[in-house]
C-alpha positions as CSV (number, residue, x, y, z in Angstrom):
1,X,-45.9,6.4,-18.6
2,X,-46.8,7.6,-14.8
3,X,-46.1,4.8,-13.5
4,X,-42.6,3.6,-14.9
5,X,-41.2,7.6,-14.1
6,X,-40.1,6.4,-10.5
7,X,-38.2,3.3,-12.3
8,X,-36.8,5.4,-15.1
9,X,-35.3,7.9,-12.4
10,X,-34.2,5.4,-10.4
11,X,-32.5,3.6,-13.1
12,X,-31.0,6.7,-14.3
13,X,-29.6,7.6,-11.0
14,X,-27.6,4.2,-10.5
15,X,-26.5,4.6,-14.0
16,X,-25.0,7.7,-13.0
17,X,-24.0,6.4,-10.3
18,X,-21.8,3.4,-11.4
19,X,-20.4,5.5,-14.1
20,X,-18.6,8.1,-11.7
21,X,-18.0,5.2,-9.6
22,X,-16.3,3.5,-12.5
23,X,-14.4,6.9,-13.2
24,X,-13.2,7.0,-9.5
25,X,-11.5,3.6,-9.6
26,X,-9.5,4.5,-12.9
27,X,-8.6,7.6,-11.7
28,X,-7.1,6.0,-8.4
29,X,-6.0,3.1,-9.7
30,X,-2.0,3.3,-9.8
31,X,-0.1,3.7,-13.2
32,X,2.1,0.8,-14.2
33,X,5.5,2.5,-14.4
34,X,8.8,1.7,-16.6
35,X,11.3,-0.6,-14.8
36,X,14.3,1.8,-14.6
37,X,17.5,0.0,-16.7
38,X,19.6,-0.8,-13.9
39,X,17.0,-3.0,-12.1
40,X,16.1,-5.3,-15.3
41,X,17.8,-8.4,-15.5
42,X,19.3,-8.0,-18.9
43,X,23.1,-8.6,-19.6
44,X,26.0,-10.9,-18.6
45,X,25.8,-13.0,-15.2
46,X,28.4,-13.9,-13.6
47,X,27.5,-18.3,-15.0
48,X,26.6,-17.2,-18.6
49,X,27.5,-19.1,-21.2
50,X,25.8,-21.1,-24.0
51,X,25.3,-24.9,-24.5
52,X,24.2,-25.5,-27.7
53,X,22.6,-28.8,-28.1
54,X,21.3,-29.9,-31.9
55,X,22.4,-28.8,-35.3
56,X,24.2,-25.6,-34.9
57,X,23.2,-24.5,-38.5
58,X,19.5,-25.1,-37.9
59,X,17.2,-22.8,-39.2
60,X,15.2,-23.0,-35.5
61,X,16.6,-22.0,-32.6
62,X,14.9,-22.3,-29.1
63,X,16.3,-19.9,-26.7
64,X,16.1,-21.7,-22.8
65,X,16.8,-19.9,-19.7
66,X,17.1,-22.7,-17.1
67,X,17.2,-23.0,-13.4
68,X,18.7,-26.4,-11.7
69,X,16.3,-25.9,-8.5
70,X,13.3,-24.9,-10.9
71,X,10.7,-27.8,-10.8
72,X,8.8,-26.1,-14.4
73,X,12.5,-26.0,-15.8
74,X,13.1,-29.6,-15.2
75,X,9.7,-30.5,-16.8
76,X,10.8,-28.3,-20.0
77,X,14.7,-30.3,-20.4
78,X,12.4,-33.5,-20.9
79,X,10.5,-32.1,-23.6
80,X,13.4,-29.9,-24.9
81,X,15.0,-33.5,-25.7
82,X,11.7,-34.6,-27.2
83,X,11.5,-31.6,-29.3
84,X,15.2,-32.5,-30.8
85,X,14.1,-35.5,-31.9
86,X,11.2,-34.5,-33.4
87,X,12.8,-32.0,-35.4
88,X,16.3,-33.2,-35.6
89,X,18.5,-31.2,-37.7
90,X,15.8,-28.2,-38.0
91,X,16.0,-27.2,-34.6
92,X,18.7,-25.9,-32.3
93,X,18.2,-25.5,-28.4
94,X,20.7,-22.7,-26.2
95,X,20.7,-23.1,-22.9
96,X,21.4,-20.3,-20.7
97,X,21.7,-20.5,-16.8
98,X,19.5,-18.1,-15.0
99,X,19.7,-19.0,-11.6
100,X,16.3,-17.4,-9.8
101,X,17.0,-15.8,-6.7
102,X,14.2,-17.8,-5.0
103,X,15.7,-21.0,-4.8
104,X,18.6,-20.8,-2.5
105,X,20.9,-23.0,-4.0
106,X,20.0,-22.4,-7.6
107,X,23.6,-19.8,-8.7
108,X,25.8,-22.7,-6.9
109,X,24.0,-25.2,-8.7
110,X,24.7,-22.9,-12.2
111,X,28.1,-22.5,-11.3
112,X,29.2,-26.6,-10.4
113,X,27.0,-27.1,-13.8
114,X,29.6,-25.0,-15.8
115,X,32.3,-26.2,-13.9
116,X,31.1,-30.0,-14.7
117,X,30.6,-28.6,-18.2
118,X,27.1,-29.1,-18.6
């Protein structure tokens, strides 16, 4: 038993070690904090409106928030058509614009698309 003491203390010590270490980080570690109302991007914009494609009485409806300039939103409209005729008259898509503010040109694009009637 002599000879594994120096081991055993050892071992006990970096134990000890990486637990207050482990402590430390949490402690440091910055809370997530509540996005405060007025910075969320919940309510009307100024291109909002629905476009309702498929059965309007469908028990399914798919909610879409779209960007024109979005490459992972134009990849979605293909399978969104897909997905209607799949499932035909059980499935209703709304579209709703929600022009990112990353892609420059993405709220003139929302804009000429509810001008166009899109």
């Amino acid at each position: 038993m002599k000879r594994y003491l120096p081991f055993v203390i050892v071992a006990g010590v970096a134990l000890a070690a990486l637990g207050s270490g482990a402590m430390l980080y949490r402690a440091k570690r910055p809370q997530l904090q509540a996005i405060p109302a007025s910075n969320s991007v919940a309510g009307k914009s100024d291109t909002e409106s629905v476009h309702i494609r498929g059965n309007p009485d469908a028990p399914v409806t798919l909610e879409e928030f779209g960007d024109f300039q979005c490459p992972p939103c134009g990849i979605f409209a293909a399978f969104g058509e897909q997905l209607l005729r799949e499932y035909d008259s059980r499935l209703r898509i709304v579209f709703h614009n929600f022009p990112l503010p990353a892609h420059e040109h993405a709220r003139e694009a929302a804009v000429a698309a509810e001008a166009a009637g899109l």
